[in-house]
N, C-alpha and C positions, 0 to 999 in steps of 0.2 A: 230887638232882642239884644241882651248886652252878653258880654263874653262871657260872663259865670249861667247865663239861667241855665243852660242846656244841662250844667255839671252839677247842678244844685237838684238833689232827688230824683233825678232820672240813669235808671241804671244802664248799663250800656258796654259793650266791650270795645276793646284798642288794641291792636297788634302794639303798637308802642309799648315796652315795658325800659322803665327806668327806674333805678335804686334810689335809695335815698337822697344820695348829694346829689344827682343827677336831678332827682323831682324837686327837690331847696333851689337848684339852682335856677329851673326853667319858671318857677312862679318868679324867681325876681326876674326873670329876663325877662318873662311877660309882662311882667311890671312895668319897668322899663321904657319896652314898647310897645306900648300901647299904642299909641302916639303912630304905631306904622314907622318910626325910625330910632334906631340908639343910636346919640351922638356919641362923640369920642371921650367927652367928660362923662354920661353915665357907663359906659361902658368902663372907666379906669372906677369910677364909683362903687359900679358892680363888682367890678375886681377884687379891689380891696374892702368891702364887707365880705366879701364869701373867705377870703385867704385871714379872716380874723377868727371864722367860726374853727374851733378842735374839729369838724370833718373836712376841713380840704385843706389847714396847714402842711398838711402832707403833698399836697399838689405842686408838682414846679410849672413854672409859666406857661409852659410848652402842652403841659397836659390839661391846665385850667381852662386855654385858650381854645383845646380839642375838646372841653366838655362845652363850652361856648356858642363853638362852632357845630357838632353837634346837634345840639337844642337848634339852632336858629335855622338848619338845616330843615328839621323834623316840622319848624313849626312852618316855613314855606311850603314843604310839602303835604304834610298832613294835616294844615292849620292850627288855628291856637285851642279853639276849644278840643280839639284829640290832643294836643299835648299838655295842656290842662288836667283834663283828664284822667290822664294817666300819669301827671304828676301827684294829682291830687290821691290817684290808688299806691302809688311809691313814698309819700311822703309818710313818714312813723310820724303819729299823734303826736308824742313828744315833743316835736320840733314843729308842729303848726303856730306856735303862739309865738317861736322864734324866727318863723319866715313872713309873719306877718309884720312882726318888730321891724327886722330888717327892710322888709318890702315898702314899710309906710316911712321909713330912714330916707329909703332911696326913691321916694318919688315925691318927698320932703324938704331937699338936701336944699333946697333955693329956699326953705322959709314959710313959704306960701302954697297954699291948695286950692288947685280951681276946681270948679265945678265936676270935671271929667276924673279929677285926683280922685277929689270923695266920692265919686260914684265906683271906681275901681276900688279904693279900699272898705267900702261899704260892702260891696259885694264879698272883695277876699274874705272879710273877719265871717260872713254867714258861712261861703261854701268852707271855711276851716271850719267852723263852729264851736269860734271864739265867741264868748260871753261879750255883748255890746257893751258894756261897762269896763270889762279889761280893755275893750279893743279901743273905745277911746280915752283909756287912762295910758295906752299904749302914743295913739295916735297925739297927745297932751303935751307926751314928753317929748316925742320927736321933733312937734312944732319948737318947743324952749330949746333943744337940741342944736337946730339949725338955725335960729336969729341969728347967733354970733358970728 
């Protein structure tokens, strides 16, 4: 069973409740780590996409690092698919096709997609339910993105 099927049509409640930035934020971090570890490069990676998006310019270091820490807290304790979840019930429509962008940025950023890459973002673009056709005109450009 992979980390979206639980989230995908099956309804379910979470004590977890998280706002907006806070739910953008934990799907890239689950992105991330997927893997079971953030290195020091995705984590300064993850940093610097989230402080380019207009909702956490407002954030100083101190406070980004406590939304960070946070998430990585929640997802030890109550695992990923509860913070999934309950990102995915925080996160405004609006910004699903923008945390998919960033997400497939950031787990792109080396160029290359393995097998386990595409099977995470396979699943993100359903449980958002982004259009397959965006998600790999999405997923297109982040490849051309990161050769350089």
């Amino acid at each position: 069973m992979g980390l979206f099927d639980s989230v995908l049509g099956k309804p379910r409640t979470s004590a977890i409740r998280l706002g907006a930035s806070e739910s953008f934020a934990a799907i890239a971090l689950l992105a991330v780590s997927a893997d079971g570890h953030v290195s020091d490069d995705e984590l300064r990676a993850l940093r610097s996409s989230l402080w380019r998006l207009k909702m956490f310019r407002s954030y100083s270091e101190r406070e980004l690092f406590t939304v960070i820490d946070r998430l990585t807290g929640l997802i030890r304790s109550e695992g990923t698919e509860s913070v999934l979840y309950a990102a995915m019930i925080g996160l405004p429509k609006p910004l699903r096709e923008t945390v998919f962008a960033i997400t497939a940025d950031l787990v792109l950023v080396d160029g290359e997609i393995t097998p386990g890459e595409e099977d995470l973002l396979q699943s993100l673009y359903k449980a958002l339910g982004i259009p397959k056709s965006l998600a790999l005109q999405i997923v297109d450009v982040m490849v051309i993105k990161n050769k350089g």
